[in-house]
N, C-alpha and C positions, 0 to 999 in steps of 0.2 A: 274570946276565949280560945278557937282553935288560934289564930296569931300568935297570942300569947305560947299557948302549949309549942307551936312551931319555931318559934323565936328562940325559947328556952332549951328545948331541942337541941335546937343548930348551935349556940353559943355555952352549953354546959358542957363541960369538959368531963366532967363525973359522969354523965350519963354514956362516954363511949371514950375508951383507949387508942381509937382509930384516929387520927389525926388528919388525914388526908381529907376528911371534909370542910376543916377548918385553915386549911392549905390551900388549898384549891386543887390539891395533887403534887403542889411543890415538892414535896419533901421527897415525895419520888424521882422526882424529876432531879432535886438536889443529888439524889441517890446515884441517880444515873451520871451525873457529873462527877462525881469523886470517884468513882470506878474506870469514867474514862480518861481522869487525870492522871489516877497511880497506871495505866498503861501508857503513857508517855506523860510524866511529869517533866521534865526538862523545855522542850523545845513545844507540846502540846500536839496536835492533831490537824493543824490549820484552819484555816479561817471560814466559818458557817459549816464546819463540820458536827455541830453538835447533835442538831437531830437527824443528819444524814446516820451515823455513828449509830445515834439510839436505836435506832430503825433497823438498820441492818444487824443489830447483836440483839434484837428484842425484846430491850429494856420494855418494861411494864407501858409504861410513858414516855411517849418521843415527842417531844415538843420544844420549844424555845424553854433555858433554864430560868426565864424572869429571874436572873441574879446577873448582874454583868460582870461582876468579882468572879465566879466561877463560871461565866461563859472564857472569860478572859484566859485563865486557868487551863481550862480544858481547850482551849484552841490552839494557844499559845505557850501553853506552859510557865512554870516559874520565870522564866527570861519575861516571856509578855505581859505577864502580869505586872511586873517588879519593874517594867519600863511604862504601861500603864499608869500604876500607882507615882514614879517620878515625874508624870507631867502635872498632875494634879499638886505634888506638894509643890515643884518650883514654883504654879502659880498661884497657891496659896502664902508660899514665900515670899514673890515679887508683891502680890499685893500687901501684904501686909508690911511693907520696907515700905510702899509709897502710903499709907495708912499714916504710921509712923513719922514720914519725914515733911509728910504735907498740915499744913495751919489752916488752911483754906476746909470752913466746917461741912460745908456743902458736901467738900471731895473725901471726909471724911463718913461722913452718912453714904458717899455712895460704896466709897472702899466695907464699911462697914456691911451695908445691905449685901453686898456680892461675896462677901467672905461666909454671913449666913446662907445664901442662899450656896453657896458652892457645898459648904459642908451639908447642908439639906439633900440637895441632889446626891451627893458621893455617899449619903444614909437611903437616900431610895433608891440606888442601885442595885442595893441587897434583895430587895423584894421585890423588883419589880424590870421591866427593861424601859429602856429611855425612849424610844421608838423618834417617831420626829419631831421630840422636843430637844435631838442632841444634838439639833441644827442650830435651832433658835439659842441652845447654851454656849453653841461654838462662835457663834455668832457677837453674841454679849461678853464673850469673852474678850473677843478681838477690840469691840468697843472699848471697854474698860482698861484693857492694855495700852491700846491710844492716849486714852484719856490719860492716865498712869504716865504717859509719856512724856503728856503736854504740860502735866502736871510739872514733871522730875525737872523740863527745860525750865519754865517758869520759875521754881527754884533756883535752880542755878544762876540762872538771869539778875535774880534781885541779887543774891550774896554777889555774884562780882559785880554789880554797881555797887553796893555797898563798900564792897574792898576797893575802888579805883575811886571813891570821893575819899578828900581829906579832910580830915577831922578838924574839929573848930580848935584844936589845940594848936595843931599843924599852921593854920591858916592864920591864926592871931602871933605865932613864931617870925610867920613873913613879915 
């Protein structure tokens, strides 16, 4: 019974307009991010200054933003941001060109798997910070590129054999 009543508590929304417990204090912390964006929106603040920043202007909450979209923001400003967000589409562009151009289903299932899991990770960005699993994704990245690579030559390989044999029309002509 007390569980229950404690449970219910924590996860009704009705029983309190305060949000921050259901946050974990994000929303503050959010707060404190978009305050220090609009004081340098362009170029940002530079790099790990976020809760340096918090701290010294006395935001409520100084802590890490658990959002990497607006730590990015705030450090960096719109420029870092907007070069941040173009690494992620070029490689969700390259991969999906080698998705597309490869027949081999294996290399499909994996183009496939990494394209969900890329779009997953760039959704838990938002809430959460990547801490050192942004090694292990950098990592996987590079793999998958390779492979992407090995893949695109392989391709190419079979179509010019194909175009350098003569066709059985060709050959019964001699």
């Amino acid at each position: 019974t007390i569980v229950k009543m404690e449970i219910s508590e924590r996860f009704d929304p009705s029983s309190s307009e305060d949000l921050r417990g259901f946050t974990s204090g994000r929303t503050e912390i959010w707060k404190n991010g978009l305050r220090l964006f609009v004081d340098s929106p362009l170029i940002g603040h530079g790099r790990n200054s976020f809760v340096i920043l918090s701290e010294r202007r006395g935001y409520p909450v100084a802590a890490s933003p658990h959002n990497e979209y607006l730590k990015y923001l705030t450090e960096h400003g719109i420029i870092g941001l907007t070069a941040f967000l173009l690494i992620f589409y070029k490689i969700f562009k390259d991969i999906w060109y080698s998705l597309k151009r490869t027949a081999d289903p294996w290399a499909k299932q994996l183009y496939i798997s990494y394209i969900a899991g890329l779009c997953g990770y760039m959704v838990g960005m938002f809430a959460t910070g990547p801490g050192p699993s942004i090694f292990i994704f950098w990592i996987y990245t590079a793999v998958i590129y390779r492979y992407s690579q090995l893949d695109m030559d392989k391709i190419a390989v079979s179509v010019s054999k194909n175009e350098s044999m003569p066709t059985q029309s060709a050959a019964l002509q001699k």
